[in-house]
Structures are given as C-alpha cells and as structure tokens.
N, C-alpha and C positions, 0 to 999 in steps of 0.2 A: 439309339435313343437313350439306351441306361448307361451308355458312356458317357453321353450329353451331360445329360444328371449327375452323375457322381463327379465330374469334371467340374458344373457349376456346385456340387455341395464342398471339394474340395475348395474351392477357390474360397466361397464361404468362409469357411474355416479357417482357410488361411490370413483371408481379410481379417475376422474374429479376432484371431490371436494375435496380429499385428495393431489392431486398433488396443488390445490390451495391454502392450506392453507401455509404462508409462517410465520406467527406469530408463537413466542415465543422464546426461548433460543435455541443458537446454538454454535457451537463448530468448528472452523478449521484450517488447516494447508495448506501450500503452499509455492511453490517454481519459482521463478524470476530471470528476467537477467536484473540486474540496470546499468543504467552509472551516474557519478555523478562528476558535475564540481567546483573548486573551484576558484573564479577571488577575485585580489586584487586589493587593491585601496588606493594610499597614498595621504591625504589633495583633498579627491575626483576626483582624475585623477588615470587613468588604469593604472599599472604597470605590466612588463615581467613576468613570472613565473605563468601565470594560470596553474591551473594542471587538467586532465580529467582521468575520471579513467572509466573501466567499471568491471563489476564484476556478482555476485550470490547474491540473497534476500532467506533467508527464515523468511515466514512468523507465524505467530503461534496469532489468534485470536479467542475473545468470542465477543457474542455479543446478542440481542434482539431486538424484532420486533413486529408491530402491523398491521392489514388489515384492513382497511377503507373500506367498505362497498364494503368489495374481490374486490378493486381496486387498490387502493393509499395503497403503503406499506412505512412504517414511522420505523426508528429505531436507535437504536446507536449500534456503530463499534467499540473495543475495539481492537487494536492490540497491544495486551502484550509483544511482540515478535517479534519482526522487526527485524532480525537482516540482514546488508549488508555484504556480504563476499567479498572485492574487490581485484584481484591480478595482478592489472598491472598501472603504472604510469607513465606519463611523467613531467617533468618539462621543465626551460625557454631554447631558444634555442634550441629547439630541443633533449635536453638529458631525459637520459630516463632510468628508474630503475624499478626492481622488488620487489613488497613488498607486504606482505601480511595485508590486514586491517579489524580489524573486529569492526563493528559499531552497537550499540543495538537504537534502535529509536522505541519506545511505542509513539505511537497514541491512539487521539481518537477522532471518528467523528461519526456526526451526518450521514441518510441516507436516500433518499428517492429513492422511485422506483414506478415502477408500478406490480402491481401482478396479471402475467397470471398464467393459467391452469400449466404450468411446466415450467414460466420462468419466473426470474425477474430481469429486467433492471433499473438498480440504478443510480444516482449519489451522495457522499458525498464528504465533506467538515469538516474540525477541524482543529485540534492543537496534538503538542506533543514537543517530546525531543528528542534529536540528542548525541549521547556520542560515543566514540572510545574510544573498549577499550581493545586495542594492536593492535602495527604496528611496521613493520619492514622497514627499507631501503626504508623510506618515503622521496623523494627527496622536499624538503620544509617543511613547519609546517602546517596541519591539522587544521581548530577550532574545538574546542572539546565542547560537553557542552552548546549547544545549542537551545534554542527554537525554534521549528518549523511551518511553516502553511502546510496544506497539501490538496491537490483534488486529487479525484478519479473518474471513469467511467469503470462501469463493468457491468455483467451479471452472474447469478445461472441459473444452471437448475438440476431441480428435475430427481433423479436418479433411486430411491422409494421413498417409502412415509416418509424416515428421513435422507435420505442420497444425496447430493448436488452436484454438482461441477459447476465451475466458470472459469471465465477469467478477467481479467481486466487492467487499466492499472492509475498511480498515479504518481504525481506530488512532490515533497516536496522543499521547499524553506526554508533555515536555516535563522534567522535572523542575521542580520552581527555584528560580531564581532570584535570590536574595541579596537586597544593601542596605549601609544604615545598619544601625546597631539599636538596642532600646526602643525608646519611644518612635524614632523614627527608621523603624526595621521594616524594609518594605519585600514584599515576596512576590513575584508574579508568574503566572503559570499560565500554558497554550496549550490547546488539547485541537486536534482536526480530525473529521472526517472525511474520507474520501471513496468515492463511489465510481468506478469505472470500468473497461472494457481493454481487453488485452490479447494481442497474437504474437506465437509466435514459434519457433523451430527446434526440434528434437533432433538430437544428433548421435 
C-alpha cells in the first residue's frame, strides 16, 4: 500500500512539474469575433462618415518562451496570421452596406506572464502591419497598409503536457493615415478589438 502511494505522489509530481514548464517553442491557431472602427478627421476636426464594422479573426501564430525561476514567464508572440474577416458596415447618416473584408495584420509582441502548475496569465505589447486585401461594397475608403501598435491580455492552460488552450482579448490601434495637404489634410485612423479563444502545441 505505501508503495501504491508514493508511486501515485510521484507521478503527481511529476505531472506537476510538467504541466509547469511553459518554455520553449509553440505553435497555434485560433478563432475571434472583432469589431473595428474607422473615424476621420479633416485639418483635425471630426468629420461624418465614421464606419464600425464587426466581424471574424482567425488567428494563426508561433512563438517562444522562457521560465524565470518556474515563476516569471518572458517570451515573444509571433502572429504570422492575423487575418480579420469582417461582413457588415455602416457608413455616414445612417446608411448601411454589406461587404465583405478581408484584412492580413502579422504581429509581433513581446510577453510576459506568470507560470503556474497549468496556467499562465500574460500580458503583451508590440508592433505590426495592417493591409486589406479585398473588399466588396465598402461604403467609404478603408486605409490600407498600415502600421500598428497592439496590447493583449490573456491566459493558457495546459491541457497535457504539449497541448494548450487559451482565451484572450487585444487591442490594436492603426497609425493614422494622412492626404491632402492644408485645408483639405485629411487623417484617418482604425483601432479593433478582438476577443477570442486559442489551442495549441508545445514543442
């Protein structure tokens, strides 16, 4: 019997320490419901025609990771694969079109977390790029091609010992893009939310 026991407390333990390693290379995929808004602005005053859209995210990232004394987990976030699926719009006044948009936005952010026994609670921060690329019965013009900042706040949790899944939820801010010169300098800026659920595999 106290072999039994010590047998299942190793194993415990062993389980333990494998659900807590969170370092090295990982791989995953994930699916989102974004909304994401676009306001203009001519010689820095607001103009009619903001447009709000909400739509689909699939995600598709790598990334890698270190454990600080199986505490503090440190690592970079790679989403090769952003893509937004959005299919609904409205423009100024009230009117309102249907269009389908699809937009590739690759990030990449730095990440910290803390590393429990089977879960770990992050936040990162970085940079990327913003492009669309195709839309239909876009009621206004889109910027296209832009640099981004981005925050995140999520959470993993170990499913076995290389397999994950997640939640989380990200910010992104497009830097504003600007034409026209003087009186007629027009700037326009996109910012999304995106709220979603993620698995995927430790290597």
């Amino acid at each position: 019997m106290k072999k039994i026991l010590l047998a299942t407390a190793l194993a415990a333990v062993s389980i333990s320490a494998t659900e807590a390693n969170w370092g090295g290379f990982y791989a995953r995929g994930g699916l989102a419901a974004n909304g994401a808004g676009v306001t203009s602005k001519v010689n820095d005053k607001a103009v009619a025609g903001d447009e709000y859209k909400i739509g689909t995210a699939l995600e598709i990232a790598a990334g890698w990771g270190v454990t600080v004394a199986n505490v503090v987990y440190l690592g970079v976030d790679a989403q090769v694969g952003n893509f937004g699926i959005d299919y609904k719009t409205s423009g100024a006044e009230g009117a309102t079109a249907s269009t389908t948009t699809v937009t590739w936005a690759p990030n990449l952010q730095a990440r910290v977390g803390f590393a429990g026994k089977s879960i770990l609670p992050y936040i990162a921060g970085g940079f990327g790029y913003s492009k669309e690329v195709s839309k239909t019965g876009v009621t206004g013009d889109l910027p296209e091609g832009n640099m981004t900042g981005s925050a995140r706040i999520g959470a993993d949790f170990k499913v076995s010992e290389s397999f994950f899944v997640g939640a989380y939820g990200q910010f992104v801010k497009a830097f504003n893009t600007e034409t026209g010169e003087g009186a007629a300098k027009t700037a326009k800026g996109t910012s999304a939310t995106t709220v979603g659920f993620t698995a995927g595999y430790q290597f």
